[in-house]
VMD Tcl script that builds the backbone (N, CA, C; Angstrom):
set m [mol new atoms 498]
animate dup $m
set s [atomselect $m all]
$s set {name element resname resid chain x y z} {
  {N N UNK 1 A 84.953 32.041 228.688}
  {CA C UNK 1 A 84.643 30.687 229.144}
  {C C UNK 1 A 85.455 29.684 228.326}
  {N N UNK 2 A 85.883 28.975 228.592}
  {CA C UNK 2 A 86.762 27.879 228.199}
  {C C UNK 2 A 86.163 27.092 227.395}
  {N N UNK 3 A 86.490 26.489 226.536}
  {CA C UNK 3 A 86.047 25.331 225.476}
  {C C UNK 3 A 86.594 23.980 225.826}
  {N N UNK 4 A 85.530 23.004 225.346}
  {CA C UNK 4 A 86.205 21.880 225.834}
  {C C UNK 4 A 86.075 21.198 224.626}
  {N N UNK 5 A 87.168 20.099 224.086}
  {CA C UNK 5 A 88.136 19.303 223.268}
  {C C UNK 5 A 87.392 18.081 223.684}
  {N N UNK 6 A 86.704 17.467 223.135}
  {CA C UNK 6 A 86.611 15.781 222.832}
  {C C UNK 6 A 86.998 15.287 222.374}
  {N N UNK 7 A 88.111 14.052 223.173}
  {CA C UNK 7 A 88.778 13.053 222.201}
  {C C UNK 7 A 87.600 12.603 221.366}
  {N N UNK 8 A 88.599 12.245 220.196}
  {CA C UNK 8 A 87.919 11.160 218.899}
  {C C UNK 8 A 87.683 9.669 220.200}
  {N N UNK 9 A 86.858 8.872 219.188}
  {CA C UNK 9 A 86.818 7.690 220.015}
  {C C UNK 9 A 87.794 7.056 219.818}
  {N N UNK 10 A 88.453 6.619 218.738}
  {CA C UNK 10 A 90.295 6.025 218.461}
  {C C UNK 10 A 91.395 6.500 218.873}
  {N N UNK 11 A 91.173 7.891 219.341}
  {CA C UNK 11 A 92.344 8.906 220.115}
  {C C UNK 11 A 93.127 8.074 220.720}
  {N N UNK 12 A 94.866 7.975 221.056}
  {CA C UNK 12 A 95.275 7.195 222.246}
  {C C UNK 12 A 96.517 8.515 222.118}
  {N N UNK 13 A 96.309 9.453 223.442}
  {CA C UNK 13 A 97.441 10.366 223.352}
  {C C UNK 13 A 98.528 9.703 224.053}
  {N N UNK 14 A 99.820 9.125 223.959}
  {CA C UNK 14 A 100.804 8.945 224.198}
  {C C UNK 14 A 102.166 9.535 224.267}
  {N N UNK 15 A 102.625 9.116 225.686}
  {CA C UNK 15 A 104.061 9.809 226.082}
  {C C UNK 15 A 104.721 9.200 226.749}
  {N N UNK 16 A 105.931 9.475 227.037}
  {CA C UNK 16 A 106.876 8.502 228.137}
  {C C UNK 16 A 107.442 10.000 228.436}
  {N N UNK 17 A 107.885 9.957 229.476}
  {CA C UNK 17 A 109.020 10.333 230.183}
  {C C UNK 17 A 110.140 10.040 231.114}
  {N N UNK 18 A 110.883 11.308 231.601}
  {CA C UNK 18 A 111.808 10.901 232.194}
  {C C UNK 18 A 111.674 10.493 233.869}
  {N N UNK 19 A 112.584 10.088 234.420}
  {CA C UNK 19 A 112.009 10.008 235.666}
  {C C UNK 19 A 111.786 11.012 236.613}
  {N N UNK 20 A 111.955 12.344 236.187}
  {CA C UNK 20 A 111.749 13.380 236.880}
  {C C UNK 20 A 110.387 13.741 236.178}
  {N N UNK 21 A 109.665 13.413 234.885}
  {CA C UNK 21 A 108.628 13.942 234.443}
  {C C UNK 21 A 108.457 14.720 233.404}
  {N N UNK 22 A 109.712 14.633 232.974}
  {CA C UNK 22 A 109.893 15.617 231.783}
  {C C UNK 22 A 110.007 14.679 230.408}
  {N N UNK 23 A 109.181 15.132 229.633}
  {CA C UNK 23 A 108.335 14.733 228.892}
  {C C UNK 23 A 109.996 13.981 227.329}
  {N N UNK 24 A 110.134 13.126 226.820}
  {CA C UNK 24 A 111.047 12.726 226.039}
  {C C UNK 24 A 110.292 11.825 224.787}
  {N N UNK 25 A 109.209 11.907 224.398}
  {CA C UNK 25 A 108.203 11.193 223.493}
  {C C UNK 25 A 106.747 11.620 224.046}
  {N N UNK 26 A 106.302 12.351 222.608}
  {CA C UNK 26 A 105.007 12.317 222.563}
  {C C UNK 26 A 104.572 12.126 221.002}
  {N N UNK 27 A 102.985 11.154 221.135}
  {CA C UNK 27 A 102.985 11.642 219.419}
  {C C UNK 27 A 102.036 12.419 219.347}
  {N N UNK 28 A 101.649 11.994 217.598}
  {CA C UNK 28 A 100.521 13.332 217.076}
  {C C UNK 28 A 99.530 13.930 217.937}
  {N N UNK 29 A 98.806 12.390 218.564}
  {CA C UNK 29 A 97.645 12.734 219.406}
  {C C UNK 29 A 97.905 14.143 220.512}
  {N N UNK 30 A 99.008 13.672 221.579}
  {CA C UNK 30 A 99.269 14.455 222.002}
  {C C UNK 30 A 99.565 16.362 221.679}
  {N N UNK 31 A 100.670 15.750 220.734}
  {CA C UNK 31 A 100.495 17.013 220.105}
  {C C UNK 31 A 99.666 17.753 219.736}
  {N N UNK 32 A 98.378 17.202 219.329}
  {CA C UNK 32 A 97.165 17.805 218.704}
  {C C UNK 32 A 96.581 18.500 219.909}
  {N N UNK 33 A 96.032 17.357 220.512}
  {CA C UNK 33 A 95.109 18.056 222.061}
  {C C UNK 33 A 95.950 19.157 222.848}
  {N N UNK 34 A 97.331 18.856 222.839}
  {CA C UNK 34 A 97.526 19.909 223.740}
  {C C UNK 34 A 98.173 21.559 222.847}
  {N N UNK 35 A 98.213 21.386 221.587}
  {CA C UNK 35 A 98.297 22.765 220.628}
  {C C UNK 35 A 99.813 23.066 220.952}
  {N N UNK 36 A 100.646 22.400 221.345}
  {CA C UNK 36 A 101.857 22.613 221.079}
  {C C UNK 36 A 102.834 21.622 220.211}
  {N N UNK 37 A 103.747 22.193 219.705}
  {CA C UNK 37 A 104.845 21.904 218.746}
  {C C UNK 37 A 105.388 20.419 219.942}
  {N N UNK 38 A 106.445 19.591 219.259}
  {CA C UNK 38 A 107.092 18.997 219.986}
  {C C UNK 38 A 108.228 19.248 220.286}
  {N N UNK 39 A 108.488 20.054 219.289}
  {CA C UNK 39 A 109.582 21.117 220.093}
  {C C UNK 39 A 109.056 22.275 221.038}
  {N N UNK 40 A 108.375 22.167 221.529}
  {CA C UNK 40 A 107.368 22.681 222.674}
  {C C UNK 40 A 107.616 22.021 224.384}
  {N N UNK 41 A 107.247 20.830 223.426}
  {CA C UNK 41 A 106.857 19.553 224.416}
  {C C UNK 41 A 108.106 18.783 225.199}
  {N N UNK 42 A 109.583 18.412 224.173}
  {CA C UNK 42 A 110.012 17.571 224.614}
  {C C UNK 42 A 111.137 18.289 225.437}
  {N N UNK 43 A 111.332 17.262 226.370}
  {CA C UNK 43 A 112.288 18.308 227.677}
  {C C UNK 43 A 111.246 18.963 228.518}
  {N N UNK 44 A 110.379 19.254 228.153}
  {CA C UNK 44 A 109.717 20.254 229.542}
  {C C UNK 44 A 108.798 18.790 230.255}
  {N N UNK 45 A 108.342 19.538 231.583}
  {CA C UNK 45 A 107.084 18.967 232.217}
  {C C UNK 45 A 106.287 18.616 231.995}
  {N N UNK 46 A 105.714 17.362 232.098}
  {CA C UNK 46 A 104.778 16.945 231.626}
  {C C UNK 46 A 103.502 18.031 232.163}
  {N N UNK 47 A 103.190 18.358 233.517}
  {CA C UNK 47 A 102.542 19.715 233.637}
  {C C UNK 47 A 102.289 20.567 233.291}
  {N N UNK 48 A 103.256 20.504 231.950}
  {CA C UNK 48 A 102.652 21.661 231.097}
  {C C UNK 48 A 101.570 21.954 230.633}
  {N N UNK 49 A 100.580 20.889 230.970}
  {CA C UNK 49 A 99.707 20.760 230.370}
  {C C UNK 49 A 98.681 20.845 231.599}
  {N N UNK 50 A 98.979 20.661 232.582}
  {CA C UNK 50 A 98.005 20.473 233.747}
  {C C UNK 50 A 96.888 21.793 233.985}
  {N N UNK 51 A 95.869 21.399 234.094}
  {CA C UNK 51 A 94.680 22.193 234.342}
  {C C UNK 51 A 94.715 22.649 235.694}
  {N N UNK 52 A 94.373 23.921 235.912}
  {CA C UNK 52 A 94.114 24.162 237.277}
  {C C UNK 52 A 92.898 23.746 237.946}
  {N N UNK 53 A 91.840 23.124 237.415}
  {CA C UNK 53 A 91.046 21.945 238.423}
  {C C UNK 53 A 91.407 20.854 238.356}
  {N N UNK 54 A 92.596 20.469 238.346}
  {CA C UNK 54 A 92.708 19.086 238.975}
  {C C UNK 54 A 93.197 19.191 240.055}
  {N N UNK 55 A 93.178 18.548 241.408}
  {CA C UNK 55 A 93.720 17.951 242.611}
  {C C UNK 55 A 94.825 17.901 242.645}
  {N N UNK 56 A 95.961 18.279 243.413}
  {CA C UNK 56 A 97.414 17.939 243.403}
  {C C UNK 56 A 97.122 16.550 243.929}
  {N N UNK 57 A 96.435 16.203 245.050}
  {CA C UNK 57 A 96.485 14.946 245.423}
  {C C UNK 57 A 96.369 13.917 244.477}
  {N N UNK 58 A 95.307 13.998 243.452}
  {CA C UNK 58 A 95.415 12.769 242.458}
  {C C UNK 58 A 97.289 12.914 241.898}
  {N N UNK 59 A 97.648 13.954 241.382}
  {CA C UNK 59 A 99.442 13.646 241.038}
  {C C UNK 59 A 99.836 13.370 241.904}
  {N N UNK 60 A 99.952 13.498 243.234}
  {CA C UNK 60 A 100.556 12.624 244.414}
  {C C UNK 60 A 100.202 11.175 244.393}
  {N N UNK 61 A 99.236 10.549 244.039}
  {CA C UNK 61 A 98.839 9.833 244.460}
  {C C UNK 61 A 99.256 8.849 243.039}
  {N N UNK 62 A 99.105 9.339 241.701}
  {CA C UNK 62 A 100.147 8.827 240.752}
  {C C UNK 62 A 101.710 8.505 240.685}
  {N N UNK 63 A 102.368 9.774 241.552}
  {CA C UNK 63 A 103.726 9.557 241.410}
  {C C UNK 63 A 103.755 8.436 243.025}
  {N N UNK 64 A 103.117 8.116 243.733}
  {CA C UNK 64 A 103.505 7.490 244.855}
  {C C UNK 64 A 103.007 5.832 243.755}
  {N N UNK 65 A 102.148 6.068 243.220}
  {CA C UNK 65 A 101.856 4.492 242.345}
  {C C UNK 65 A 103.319 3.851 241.516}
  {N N UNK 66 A 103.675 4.783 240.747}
  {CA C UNK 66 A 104.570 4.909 239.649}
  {C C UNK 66 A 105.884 4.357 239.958}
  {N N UNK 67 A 105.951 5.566 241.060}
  {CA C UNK 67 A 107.141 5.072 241.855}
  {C C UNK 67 A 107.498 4.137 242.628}
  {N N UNK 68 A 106.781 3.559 242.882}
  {CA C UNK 68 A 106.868 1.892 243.639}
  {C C UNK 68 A 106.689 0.640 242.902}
  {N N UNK 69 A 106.449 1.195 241.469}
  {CA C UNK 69 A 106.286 0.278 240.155}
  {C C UNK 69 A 104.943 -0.011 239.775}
  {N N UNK 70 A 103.844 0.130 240.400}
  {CA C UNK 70 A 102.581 -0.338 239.826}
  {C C UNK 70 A 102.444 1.002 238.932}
  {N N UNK 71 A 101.056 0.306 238.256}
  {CA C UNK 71 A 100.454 1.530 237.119}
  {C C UNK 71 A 99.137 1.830 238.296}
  {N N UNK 72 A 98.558 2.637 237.595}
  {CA C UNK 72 A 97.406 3.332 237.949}
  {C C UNK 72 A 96.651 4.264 237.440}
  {N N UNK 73 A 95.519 4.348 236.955}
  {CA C UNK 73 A 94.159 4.866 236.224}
  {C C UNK 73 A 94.347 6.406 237.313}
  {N N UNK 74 A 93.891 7.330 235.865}
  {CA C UNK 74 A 93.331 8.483 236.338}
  {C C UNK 74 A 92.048 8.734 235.346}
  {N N UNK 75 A 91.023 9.901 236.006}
  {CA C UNK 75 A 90.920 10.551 235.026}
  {C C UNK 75 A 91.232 12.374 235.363}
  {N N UNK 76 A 91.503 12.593 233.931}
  {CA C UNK 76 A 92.726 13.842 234.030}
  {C C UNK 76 A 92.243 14.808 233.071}
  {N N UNK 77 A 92.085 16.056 233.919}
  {CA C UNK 77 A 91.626 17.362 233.020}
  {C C UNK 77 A 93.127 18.064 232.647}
  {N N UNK 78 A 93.055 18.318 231.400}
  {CA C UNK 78 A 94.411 18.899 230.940}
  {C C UNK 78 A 94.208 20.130 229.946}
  {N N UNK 79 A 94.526 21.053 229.637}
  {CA C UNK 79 A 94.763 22.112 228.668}
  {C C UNK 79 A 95.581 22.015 227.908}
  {N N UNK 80 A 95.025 23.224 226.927}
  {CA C UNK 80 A 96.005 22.618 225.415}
  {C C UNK 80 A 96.149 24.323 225.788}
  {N N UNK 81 A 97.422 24.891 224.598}
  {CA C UNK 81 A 98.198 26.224 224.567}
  {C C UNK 81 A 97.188 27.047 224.428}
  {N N UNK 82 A 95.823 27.003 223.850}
  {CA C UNK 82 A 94.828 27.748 223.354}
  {C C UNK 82 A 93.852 28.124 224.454}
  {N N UNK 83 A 94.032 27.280 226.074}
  {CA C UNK 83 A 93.030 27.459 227.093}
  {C C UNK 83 A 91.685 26.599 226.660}
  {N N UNK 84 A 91.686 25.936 225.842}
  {CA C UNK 84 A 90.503 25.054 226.043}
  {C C UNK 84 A 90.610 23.586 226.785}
  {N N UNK 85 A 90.146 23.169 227.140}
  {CA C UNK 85 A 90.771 21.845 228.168}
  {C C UNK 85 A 90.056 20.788 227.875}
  {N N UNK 86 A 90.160 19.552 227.897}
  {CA C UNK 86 A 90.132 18.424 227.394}
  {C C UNK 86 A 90.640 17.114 228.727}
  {N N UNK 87 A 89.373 16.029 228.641}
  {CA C UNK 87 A 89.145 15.159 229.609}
  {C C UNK 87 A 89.929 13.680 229.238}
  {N N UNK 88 A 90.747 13.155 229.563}
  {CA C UNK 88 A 91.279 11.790 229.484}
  {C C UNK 88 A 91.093 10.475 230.352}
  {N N UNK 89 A 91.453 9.675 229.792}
  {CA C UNK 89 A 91.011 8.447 230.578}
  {C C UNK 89 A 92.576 8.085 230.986}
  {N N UNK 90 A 93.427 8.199 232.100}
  {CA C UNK 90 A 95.265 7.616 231.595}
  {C C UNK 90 A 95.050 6.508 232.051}
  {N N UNK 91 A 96.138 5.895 231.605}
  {CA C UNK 91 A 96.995 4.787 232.206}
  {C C UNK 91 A 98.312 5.176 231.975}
  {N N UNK 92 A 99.141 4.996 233.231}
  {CA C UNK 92 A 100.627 5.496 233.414}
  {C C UNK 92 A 101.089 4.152 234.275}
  {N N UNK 93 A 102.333 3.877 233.411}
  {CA C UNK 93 A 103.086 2.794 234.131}
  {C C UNK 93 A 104.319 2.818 233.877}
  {N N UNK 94 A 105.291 2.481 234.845}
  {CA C UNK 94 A 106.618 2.500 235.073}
  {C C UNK 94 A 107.383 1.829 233.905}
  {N N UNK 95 A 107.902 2.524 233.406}
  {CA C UNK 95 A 109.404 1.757 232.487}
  {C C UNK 95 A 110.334 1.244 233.015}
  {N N UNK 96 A 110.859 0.214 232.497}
  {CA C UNK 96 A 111.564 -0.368 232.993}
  {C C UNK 96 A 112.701 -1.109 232.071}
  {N N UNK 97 A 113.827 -1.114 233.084}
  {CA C UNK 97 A 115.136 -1.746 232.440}
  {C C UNK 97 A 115.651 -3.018 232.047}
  {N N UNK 98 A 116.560 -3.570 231.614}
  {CA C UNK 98 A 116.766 -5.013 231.881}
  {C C UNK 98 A 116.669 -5.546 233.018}
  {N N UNK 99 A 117.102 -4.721 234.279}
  {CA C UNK 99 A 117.719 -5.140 235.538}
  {C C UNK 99 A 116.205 -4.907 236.637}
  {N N UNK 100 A 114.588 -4.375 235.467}
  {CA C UNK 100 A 114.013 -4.043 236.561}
  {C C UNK 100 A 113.574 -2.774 237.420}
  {N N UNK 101 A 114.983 -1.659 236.865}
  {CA C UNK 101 A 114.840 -0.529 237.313}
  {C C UNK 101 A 113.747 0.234 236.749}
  {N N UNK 102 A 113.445 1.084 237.527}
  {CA C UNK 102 A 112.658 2.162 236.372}
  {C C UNK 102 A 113.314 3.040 236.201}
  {N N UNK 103 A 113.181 3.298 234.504}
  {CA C UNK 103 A 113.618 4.329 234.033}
  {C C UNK 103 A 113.146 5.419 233.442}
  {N N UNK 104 A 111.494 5.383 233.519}
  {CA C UNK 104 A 110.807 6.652 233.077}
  {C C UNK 104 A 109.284 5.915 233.174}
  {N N UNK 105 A 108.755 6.867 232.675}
  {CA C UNK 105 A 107.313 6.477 232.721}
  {C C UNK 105 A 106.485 6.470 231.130}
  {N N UNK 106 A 105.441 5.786 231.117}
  {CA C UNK 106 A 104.790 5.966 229.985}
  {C C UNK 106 A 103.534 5.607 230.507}
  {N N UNK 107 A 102.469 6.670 229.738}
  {CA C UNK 107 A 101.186 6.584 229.729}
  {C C UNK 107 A 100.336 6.944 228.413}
  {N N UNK 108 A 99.685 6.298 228.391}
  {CA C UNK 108 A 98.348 5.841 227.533}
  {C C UNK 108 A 96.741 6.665 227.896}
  {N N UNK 109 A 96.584 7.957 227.170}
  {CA C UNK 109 A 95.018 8.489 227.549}
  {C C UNK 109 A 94.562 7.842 226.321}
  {N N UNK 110 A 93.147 7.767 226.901}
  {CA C UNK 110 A 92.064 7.636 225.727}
  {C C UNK 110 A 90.526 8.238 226.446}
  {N N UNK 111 A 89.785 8.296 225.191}
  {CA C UNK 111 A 88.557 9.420 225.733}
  {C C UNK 111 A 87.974 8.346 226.808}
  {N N UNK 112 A 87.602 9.134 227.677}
  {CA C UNK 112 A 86.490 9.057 228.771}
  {C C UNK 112 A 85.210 8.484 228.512}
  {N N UNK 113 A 84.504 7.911 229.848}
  {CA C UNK 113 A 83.125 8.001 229.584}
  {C C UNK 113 A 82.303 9.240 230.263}
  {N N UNK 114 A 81.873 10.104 229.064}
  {CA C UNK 114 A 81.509 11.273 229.882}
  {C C UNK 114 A 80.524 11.354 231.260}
  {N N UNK 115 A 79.966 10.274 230.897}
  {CA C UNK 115 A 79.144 9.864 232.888}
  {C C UNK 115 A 80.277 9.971 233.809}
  {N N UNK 116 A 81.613 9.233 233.670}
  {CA C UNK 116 A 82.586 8.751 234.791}
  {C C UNK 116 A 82.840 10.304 234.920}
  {N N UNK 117 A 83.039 11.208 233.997}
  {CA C UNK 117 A 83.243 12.899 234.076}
  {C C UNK 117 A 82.682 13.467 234.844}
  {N N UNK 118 A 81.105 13.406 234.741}
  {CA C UNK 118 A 80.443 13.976 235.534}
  {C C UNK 118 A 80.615 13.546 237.037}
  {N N UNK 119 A 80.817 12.274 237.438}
  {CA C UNK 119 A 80.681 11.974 238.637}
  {C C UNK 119 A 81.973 12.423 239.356}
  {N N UNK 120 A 83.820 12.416 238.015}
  {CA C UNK 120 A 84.828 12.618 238.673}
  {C C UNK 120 A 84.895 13.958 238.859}
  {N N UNK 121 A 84.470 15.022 237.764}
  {CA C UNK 121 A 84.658 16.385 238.193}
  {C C UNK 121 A 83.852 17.240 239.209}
  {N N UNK 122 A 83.230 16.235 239.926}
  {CA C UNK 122 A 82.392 16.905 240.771}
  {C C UNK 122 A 83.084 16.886 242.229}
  {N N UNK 123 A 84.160 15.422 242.052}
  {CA C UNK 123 A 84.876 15.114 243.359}
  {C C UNK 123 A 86.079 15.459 243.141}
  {N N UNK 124 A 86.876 15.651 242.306}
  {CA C UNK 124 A 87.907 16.800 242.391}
  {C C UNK 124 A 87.513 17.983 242.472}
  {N N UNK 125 A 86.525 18.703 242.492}
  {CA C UNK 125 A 85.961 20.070 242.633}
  {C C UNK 125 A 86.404 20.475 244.403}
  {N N UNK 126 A 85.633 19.209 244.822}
  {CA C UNK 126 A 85.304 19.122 246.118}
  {C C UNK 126 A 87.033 19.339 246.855}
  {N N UNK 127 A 87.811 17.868 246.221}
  {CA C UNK 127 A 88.806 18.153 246.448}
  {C C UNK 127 A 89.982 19.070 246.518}
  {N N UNK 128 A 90.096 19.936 245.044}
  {CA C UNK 128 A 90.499 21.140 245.083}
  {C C UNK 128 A 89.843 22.230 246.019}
  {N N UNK 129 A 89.094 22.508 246.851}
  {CA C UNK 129 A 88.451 23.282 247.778}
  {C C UNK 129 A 88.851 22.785 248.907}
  {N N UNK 130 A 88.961 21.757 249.434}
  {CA C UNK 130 A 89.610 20.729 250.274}
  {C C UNK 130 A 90.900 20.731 250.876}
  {N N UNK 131 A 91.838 20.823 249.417}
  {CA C UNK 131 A 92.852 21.604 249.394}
  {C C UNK 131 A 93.606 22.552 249.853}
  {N N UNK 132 A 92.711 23.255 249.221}
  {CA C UNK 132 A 93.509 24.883 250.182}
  {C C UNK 132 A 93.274 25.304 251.754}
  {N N UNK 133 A 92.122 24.198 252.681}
  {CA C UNK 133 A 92.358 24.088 253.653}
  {C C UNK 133 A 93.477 23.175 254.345}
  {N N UNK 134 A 93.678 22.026 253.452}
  {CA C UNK 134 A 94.120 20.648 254.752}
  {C C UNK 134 A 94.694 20.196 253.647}
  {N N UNK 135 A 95.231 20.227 252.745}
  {CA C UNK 135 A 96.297 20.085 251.694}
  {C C UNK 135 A 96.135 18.749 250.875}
  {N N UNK 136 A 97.129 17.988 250.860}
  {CA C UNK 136 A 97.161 16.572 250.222}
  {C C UNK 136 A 95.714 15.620 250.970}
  {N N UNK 137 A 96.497 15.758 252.203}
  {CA C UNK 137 A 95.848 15.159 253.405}
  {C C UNK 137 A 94.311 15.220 253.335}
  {N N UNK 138 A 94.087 16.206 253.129}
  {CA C UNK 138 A 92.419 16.544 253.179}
  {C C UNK 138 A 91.974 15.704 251.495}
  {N N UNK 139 A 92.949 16.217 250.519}
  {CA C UNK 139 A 92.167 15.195 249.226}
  {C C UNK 139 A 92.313 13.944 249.151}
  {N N UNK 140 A 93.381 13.613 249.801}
  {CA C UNK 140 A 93.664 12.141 250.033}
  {C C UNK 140 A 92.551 11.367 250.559}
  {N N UNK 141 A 92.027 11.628 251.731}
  {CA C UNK 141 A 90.924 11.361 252.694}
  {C C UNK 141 A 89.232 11.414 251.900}
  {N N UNK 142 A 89.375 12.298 250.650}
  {CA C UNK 142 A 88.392 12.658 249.792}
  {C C UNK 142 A 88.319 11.080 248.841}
  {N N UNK 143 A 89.436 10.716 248.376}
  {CA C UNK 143 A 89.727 9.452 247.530}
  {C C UNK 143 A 89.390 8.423 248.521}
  {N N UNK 144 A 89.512 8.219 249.851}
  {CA C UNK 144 A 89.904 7.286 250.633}
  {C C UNK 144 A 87.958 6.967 250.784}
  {N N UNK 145 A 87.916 8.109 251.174}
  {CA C UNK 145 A 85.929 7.624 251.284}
  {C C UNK 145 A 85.473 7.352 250.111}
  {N N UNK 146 A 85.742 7.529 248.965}
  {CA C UNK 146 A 85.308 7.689 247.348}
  {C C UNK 146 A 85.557 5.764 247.522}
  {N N UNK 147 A 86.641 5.667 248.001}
  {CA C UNK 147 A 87.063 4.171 247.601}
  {C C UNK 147 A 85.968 3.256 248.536}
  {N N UNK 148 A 86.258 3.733 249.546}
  {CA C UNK 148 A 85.483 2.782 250.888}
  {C C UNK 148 A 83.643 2.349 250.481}
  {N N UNK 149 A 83.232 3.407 250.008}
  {CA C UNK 149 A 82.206 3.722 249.220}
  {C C UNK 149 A 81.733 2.445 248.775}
  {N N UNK 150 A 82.673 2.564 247.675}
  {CA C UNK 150 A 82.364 1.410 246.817}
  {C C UNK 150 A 82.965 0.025 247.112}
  {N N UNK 151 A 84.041 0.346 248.163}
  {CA C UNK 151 A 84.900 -0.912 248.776}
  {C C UNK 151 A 85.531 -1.828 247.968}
  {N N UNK 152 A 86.085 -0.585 247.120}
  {CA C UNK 152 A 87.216 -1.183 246.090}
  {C C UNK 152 A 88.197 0.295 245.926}
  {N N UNK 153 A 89.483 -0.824 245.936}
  {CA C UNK 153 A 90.694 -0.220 245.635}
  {C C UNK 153 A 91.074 0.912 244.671}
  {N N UNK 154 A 91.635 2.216 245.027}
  {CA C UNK 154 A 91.548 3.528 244.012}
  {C C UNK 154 A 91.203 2.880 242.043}
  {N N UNK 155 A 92.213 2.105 242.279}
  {CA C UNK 155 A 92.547 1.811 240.800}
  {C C UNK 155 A 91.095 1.085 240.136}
  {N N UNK 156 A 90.574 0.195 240.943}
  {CA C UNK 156 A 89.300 -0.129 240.734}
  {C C UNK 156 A 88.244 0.677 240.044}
  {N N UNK 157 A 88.174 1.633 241.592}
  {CA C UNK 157 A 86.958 2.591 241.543}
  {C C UNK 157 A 87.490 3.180 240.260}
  {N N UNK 158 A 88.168 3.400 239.552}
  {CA C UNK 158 A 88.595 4.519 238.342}
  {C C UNK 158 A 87.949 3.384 237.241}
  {N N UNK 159 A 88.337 2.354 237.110}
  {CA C UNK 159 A 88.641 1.476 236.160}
  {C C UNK 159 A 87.071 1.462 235.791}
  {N N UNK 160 A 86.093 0.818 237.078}
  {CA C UNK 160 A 84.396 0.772 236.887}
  {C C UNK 160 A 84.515 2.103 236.655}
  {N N UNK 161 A 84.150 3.279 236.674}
  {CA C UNK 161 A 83.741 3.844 236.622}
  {C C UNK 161 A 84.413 4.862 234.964}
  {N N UNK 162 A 85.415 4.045 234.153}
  {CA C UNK 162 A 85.700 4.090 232.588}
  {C C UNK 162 A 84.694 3.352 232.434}
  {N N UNK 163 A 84.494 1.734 232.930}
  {CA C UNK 163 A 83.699 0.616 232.000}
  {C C UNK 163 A 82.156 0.823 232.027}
  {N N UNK 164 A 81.810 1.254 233.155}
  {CA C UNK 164 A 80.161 1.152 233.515}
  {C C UNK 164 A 79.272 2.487 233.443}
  {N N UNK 165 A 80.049 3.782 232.911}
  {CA C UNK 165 A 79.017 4.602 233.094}
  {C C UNK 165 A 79.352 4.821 231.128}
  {N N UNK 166 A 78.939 3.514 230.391}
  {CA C UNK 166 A 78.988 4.051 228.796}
  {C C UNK 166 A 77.663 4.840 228.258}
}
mol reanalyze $m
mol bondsrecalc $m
mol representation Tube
mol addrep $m
């Protein structure tokens, strides 16, 4: 059975990458939670780290944010080299050039509110099952009622649901 990693409450794991996703700065934090070297880390995928219960649709639904320049809130189950996995709060937002361009990304985790956990890992559950019938499409549609719900915008619903379930 897997172990799970609680950020400290001061934790802020930080990284930027490239615009393909491959990882070019991380610090300690990072390094720590996820049990690899940074000579591990830098150059590869940021996926390296990705848990197999998370949703492909939530990373779709980041790189379609990213890439059009806005930021956007997750919350994100990730593994460290050891198989124990660990819950984040991100913020990921586009880098940018003199001219405007983007040139990579950088994001900001910090610990969760473990209420917003309970309520998010229950709907990526759903979603990953979702998944392997009707693909993006089907988790997409999972977020889309999640939002309507509350009748606020993805980034919203993430944001209340860091601030209000302390």
């Amino acid at each position: 059975m897997e172990q799970e990693l609680v950020l400290g409450t001061n934790t802020l794991i930080t990284s930027k990458t490239d615009l393909r996703g491959r990882i070019i700065y991380c610090n300690q934090d990072f390094i720590d939670y996820a049990g690899l070297s940074e000579g591990e880390l830098i150059n590869k995928p940021h996926n390296i780290i990705r848990h197999p219960d998370m949703p492909k649709t939530v990373f779709s639904l980041l790189w379609d944010y990213v890439k059009s320049g806005k930021e956007i809130f997750a919350f994100v189950k990730n593994k460290s080299k050891d198989n124990q996995f660990y819950w984040v709060f991100a913020n990921v937002t586009p880098s940018l050039d003199i001219q405007n361009n983007i040139i990579g990304y950088y994001s900001v985790r910090r610990k969760p509110n473990p209420k917003a956990i309970q309520v998010i890992s229950d709907i990526y559950a759903q979603m990953v099952e979702v998944e392997k019938t009707q693909g993006i499409t089907g988790g997409s549609q999972i977020l889309k009622n999640l939002c309507e719900k509350f009748n606020k915008p993805y980034n919203q619903v993430i944001f209340d649901l860091q601030k209000d379930h302390k």
